[in-house]
N, CA, C and O atoms as a MOPAC input file, in Angstrom:
PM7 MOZYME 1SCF
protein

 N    221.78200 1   -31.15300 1    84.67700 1
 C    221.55900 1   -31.27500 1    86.10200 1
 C    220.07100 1   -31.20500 1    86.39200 1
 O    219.33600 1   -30.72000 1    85.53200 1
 N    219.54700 1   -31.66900 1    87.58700 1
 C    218.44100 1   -31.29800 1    88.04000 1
 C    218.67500 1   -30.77800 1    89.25300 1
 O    219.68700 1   -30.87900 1    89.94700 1
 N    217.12000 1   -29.90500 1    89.57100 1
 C    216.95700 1   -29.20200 1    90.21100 1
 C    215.57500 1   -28.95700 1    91.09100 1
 O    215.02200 1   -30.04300 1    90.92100 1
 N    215.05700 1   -28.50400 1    91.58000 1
 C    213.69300 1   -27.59600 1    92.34100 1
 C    213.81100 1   -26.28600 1    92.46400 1
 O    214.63200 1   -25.83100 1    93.26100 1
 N    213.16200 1   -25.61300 1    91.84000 1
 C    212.71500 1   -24.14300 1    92.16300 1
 C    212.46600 1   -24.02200 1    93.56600 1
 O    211.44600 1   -24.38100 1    94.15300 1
 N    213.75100 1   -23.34700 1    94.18100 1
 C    213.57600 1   -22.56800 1    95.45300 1
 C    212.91100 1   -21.24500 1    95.28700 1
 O    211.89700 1   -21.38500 1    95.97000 1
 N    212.88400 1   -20.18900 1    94.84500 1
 C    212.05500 1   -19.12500 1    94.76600 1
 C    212.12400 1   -18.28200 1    93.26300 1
 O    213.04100 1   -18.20000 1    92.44600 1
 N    211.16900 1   -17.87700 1    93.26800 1
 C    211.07700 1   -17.14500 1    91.57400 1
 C    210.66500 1   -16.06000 1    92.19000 1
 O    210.21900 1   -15.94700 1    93.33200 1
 N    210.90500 1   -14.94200 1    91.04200 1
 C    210.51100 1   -13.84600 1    91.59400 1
 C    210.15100 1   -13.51500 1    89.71600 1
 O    210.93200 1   -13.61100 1    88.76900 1
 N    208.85000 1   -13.16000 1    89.72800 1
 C    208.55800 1   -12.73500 1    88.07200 1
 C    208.68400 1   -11.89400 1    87.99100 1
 O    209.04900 1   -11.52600 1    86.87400 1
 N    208.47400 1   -10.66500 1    89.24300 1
 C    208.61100 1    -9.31900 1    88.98400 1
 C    209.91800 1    -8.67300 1    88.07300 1
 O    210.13900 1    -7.71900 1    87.32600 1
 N    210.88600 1   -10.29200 1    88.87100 1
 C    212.50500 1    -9.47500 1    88.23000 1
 C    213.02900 1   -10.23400 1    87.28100 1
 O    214.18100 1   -10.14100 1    86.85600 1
 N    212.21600 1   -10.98100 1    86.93600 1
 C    212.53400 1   -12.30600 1    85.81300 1
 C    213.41300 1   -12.91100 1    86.33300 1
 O    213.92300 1   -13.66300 1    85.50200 1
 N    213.95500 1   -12.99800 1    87.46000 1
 C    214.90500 1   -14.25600 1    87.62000 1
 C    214.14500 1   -15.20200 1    88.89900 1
 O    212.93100 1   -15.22800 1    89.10300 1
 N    215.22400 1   -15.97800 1    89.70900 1
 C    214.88500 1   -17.46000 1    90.37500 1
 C    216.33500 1   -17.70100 1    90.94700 1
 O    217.38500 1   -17.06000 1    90.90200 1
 N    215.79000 1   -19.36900 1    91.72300 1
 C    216.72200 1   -19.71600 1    92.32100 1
 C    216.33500 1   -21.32300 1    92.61400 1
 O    215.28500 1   -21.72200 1    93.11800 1
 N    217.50500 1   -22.16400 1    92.14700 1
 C    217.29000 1   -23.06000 1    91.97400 1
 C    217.97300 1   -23.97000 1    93.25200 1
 O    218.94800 1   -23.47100 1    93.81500 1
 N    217.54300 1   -25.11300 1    93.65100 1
 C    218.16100 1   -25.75300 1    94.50400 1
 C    219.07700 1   -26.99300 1    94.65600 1
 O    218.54900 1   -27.68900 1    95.52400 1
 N    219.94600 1   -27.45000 1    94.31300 1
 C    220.39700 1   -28.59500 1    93.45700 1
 C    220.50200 1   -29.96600 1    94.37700 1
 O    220.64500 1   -29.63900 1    95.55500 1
 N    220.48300 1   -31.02800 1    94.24600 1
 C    220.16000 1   -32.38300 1    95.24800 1
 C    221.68400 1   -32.73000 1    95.42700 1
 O    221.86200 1   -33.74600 1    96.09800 1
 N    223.10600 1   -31.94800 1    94.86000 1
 C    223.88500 1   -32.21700 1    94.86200 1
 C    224.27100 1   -31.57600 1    95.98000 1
 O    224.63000 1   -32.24200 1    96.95000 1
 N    224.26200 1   -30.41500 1    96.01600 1
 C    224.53900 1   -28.97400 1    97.11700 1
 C    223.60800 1   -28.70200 1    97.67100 1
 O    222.77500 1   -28.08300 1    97.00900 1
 N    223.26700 1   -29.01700 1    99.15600 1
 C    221.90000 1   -27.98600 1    99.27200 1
 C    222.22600 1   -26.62800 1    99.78800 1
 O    221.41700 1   -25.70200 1    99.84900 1
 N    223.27000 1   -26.58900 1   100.09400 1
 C    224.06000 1   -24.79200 1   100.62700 1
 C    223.94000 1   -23.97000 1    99.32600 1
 O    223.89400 1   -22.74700 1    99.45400 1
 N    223.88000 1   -24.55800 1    97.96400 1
 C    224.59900 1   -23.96300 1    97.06300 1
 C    223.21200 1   -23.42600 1    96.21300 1
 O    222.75200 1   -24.42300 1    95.65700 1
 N    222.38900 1   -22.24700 1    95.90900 1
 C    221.44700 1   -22.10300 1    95.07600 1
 C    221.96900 1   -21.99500 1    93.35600 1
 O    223.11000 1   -21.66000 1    93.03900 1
 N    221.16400 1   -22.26000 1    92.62800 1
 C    221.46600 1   -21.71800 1    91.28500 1
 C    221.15400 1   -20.38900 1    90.58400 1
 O    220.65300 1   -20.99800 1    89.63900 1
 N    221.07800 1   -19.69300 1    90.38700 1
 C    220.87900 1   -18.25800 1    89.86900 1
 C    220.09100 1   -18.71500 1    88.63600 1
 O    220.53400 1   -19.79700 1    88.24900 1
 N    218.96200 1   -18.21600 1    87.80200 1
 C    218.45200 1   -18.25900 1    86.91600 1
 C    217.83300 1   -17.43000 1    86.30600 1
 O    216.87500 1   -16.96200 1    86.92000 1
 N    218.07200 1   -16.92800 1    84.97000 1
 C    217.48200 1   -15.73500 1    84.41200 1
 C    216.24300 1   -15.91600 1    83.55200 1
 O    216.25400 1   -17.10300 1    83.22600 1
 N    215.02400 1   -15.23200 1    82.94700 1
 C    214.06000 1   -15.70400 1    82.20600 1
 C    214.85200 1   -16.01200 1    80.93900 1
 O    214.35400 1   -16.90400 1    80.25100 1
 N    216.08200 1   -15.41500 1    80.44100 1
 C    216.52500 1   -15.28700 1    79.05600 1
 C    217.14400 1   -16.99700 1    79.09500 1
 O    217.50100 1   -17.47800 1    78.01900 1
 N    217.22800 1   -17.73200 1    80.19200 1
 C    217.33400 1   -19.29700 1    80.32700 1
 C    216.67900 1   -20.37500 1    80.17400 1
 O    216.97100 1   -21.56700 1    80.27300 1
 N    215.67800 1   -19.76000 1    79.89900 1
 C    214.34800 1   -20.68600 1    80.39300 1
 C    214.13600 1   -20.95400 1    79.02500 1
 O    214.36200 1   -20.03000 1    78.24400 1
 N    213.70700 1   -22.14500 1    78.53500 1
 C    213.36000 1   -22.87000 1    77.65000 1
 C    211.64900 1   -22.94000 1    77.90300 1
 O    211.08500 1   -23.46400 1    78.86400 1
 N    211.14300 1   -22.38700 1    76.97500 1
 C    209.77800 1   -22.31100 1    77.20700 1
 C    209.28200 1   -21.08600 1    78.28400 1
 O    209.93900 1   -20.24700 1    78.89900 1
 N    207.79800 1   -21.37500 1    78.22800 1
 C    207.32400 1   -20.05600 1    79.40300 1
 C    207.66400 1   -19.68400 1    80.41400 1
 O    206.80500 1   -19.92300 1    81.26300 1
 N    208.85100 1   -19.00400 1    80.95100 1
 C    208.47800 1   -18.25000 1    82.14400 1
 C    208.09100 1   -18.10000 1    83.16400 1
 O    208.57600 1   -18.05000 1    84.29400 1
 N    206.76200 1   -17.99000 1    82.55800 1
 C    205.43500 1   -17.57200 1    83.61000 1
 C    204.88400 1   -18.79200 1    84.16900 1
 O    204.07300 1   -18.68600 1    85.08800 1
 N    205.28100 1   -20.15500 1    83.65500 1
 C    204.30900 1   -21.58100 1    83.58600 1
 C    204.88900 1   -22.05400 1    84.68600 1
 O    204.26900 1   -22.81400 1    85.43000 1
 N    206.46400 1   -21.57400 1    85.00200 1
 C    207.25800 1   -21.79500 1    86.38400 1
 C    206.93000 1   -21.64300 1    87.46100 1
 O    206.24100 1   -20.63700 1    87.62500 1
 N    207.17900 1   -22.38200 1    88.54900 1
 C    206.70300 1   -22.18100 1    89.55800 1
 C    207.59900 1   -22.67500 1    91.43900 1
 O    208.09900 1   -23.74500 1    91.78700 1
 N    207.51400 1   -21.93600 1    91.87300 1
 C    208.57100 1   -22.41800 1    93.42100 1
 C    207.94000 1   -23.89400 1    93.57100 1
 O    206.73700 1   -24.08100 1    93.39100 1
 N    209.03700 1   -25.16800 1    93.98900 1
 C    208.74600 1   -26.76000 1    93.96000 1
 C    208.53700 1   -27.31300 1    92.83100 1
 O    208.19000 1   -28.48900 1    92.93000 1
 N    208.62500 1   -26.87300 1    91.69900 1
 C    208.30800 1   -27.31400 1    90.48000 1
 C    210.02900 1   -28.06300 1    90.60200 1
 O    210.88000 1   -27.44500 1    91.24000 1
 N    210.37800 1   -29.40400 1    89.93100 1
 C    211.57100 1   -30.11400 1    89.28300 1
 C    211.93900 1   -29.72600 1    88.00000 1
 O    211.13400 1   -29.90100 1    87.08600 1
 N    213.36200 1   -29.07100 1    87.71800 1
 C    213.44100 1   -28.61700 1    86.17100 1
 C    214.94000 1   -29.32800 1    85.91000 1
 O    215.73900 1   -29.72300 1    86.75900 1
 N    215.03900 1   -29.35400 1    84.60600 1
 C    216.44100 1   -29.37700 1    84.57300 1
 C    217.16200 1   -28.43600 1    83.82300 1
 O    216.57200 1   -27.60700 1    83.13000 1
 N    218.16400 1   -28.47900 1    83.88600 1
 C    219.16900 1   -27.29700 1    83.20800 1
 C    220.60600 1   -27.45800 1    82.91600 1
 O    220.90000 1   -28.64300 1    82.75700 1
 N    221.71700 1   -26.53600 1    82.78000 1
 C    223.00500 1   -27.01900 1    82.48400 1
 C    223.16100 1   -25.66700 1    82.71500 1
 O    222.40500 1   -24.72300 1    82.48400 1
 N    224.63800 1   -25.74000 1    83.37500 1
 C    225.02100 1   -24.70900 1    84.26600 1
 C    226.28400 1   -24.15200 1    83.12100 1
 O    226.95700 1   -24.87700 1    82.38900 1
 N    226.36200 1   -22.33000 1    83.26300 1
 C    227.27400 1   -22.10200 1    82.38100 1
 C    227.65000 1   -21.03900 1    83.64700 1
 O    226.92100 1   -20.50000 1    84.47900 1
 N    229.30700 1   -20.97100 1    83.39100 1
 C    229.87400 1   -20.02800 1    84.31600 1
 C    229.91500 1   -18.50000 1    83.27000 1
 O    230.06200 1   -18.32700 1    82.06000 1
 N    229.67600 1   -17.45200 1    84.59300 1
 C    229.55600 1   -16.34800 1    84.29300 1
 C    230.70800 1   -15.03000 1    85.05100 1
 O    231.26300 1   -15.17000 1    86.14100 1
 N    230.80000 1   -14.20100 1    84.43600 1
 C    231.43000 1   -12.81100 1    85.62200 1
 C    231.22100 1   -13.31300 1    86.69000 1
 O    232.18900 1   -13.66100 1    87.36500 1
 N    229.89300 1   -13.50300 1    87.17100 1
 C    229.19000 1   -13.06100 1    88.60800 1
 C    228.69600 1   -14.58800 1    89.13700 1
 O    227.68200 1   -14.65100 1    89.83100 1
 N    229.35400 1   -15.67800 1    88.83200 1
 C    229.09900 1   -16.94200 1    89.14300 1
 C    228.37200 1   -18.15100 1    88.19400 1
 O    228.39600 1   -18.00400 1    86.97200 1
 N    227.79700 1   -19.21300 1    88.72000 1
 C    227.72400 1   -20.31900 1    88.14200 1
 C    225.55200 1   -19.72500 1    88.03700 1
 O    224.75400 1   -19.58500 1    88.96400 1
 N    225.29300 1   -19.49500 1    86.07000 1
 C    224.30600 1   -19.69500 1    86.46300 1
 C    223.41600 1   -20.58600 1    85.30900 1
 O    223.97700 1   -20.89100 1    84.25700 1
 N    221.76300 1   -21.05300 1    85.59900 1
 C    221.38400 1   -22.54600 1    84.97700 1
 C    221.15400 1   -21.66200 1    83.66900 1
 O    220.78800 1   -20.48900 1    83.74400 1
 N    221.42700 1   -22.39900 1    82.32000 1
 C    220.42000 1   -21.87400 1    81.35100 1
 C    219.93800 1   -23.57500 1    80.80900 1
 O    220.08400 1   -24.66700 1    81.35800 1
 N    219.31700 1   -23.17000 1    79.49100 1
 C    218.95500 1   -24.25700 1    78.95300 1
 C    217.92500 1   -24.73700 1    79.59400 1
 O    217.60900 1   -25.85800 1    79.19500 1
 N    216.78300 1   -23.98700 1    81.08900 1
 C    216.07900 1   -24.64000 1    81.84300 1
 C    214.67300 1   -24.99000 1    81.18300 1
 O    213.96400 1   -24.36500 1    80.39400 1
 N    214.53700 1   -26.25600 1    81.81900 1
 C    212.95200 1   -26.95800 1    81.72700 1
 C    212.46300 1   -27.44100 1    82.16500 1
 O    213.14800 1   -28.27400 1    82.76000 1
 N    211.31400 1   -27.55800 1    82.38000 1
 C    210.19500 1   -28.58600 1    83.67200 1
 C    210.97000 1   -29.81600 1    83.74700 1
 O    211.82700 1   -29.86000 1    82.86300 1
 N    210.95100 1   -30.72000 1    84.43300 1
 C    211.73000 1   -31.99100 1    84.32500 1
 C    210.13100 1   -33.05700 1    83.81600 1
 O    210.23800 1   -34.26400 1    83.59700 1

């Protein structure tokens, strides 16, 4: 899927992604998802990812800059 970084928060290592499919619907994203740096992420940045269901909902791993 693709996406846009709606908000990151580094303090807590996670994010929130926005999808062009849903715009009601955010994605949940953890640093332990992220393919590559982290830190290089940024809110409006385009990434893509693949969504795996969890306990606590639908969230991206596999993420990367697009």
């Amino acid at each position: 899927m693709k996406g846009t970084i709606k908000r990151i928060m580094y303090d807590r290592n996670f994010g929130f992604i926005q999808t062009s499919d849903d715009e009601d619907k955010d994605i949940f994203f953890h640093q332990s998802g992220v393919t590559g740096d982290f830190g290089d992420l940024k809110e409006g940045d385009e990434v893509e990812f693949d969504i795996e269901e969890t306990d606590r909902g639908s969230q991206a791993v596999n993420l990367k800059a697009a």
